[in-house]
N, C-alpha and C positions, 0 to 999 in steps of 0.2 A: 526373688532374692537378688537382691542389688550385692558389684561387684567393687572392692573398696583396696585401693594401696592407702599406706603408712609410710610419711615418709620422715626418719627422724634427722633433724638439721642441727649436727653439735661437731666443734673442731677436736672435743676433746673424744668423746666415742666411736670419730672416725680415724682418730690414732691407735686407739685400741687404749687408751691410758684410764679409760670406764666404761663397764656396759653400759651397754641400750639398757634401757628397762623401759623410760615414755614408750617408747614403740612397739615394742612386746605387750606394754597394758592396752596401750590404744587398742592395736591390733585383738587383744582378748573382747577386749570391751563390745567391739563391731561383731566380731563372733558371736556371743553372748544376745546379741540384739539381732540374730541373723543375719548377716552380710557375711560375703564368701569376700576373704581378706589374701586377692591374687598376688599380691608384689609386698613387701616389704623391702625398703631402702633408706642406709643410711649416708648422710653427704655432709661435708663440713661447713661452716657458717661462711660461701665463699657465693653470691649472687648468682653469676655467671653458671655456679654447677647447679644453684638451687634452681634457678629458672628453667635452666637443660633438661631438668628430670621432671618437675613440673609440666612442659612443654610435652616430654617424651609420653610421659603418663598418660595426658589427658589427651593427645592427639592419635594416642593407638586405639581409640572408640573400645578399647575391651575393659575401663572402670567407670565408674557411674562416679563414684566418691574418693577424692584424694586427702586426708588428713594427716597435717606435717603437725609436728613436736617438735619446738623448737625454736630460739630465736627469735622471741616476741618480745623482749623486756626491750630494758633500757642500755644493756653492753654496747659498749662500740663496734661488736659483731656480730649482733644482732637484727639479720636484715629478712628475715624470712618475709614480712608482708612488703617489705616492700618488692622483695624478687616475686612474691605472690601476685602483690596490684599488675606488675609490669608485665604477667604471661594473660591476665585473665580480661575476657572481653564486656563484662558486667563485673560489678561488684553489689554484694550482698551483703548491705552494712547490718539490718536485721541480727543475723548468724552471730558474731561476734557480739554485738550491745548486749545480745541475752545470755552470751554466756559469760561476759563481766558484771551483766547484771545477779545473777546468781550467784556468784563467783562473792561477790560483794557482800551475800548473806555469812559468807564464810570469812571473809579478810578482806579490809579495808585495801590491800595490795593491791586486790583486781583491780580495783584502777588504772596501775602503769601497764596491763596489758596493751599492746600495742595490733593484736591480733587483726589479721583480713578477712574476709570471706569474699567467694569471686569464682564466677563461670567462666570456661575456656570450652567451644564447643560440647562436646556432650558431657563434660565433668565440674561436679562441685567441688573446691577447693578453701578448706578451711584448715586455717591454724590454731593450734594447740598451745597451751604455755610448755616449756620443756620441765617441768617440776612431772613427775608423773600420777602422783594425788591430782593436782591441780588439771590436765589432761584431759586425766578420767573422770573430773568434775565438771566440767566444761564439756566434753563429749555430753555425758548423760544427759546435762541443761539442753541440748539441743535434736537431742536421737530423735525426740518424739515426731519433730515434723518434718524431720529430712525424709523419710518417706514420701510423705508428700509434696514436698518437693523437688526429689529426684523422678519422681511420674511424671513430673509436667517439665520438666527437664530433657528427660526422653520422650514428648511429645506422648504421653498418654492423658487420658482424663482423670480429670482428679477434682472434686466436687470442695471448694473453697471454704463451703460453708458447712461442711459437717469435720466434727472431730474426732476422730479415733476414742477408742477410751482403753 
């Protein structure tokens, strides 16, 4: 069992002016697919905090999996991949194409996703759109082979050429 924070990035759910709900599904979602979901956190559309918690996250070696909500379109406060590119040591443009690619069976939209995907020492870090349908459609397009690689992530074997089913 891989261990997973949620982190939802909105100025408006960090005032309390809406709930969270992206972060609560996310976080079901990971449940649902077996991941133990250690940290949940919410932070406003502000780089500096997104990067902070980002940073925090992924350098306390205790999550495998970091998935934010939030902050991917086209707003002018809309910075989550980019505070994402700026913490992580690789990027994993894969993660993200497949899940605008799928996204795209559903609504032309997926397009102006702007989403990252990207390694910082032992954690995968991907962004979510803040819609929370959209989220948890985008999660699912890509559950299946974060397994696999989060094993090779944590330096386990993980055989490239077979597929789960």
């Amino acid at each position: 069992m891989f261990k997973a924070a949620v982190v939802t990035v909105s100025d408006r759910c960090s005032r309390g002016e809406r709930p969270d709900e992206g972060g609560p599904l996310v976080a079901e979602t990971l449940k649902n697919a077996g991941y133990e979901v250690a940290k949940t956190v919410l932070v406003p559309d502000e780089k500096d905090e997104i990067e902070a918690v980002l940073m925090r996250l992924a350098d306390s070696g205790t999550v495998s999996l970091i998935a934010t909500t939030g902050g991917t379109g086209f707003a002018p406060r809309d910075i989550t991949p980019e505070a994402t590119v700026a913490v992580c040591e690789k990027l994993c443009p894969g993660i993200p194409e497949a899940m605008r690619a799928a996204s795209m069976r559903i609504t032309p939209r997926a397009m102006l996703s702007r989403a990252q995907a990207g390694i910082r020492k032992g954690s995968l870090i991907i962004n979510l759109p803040g819609s929370p349908k959209a989220a948890k459609e985008n999660l699912e397009a890509v559950l299946p082979a974060l397994d696999h690689g989060l094993t090779m992530l944590q330096g386990g074997l993980a055989d490239c050429a077979k597929i789960k089913d």
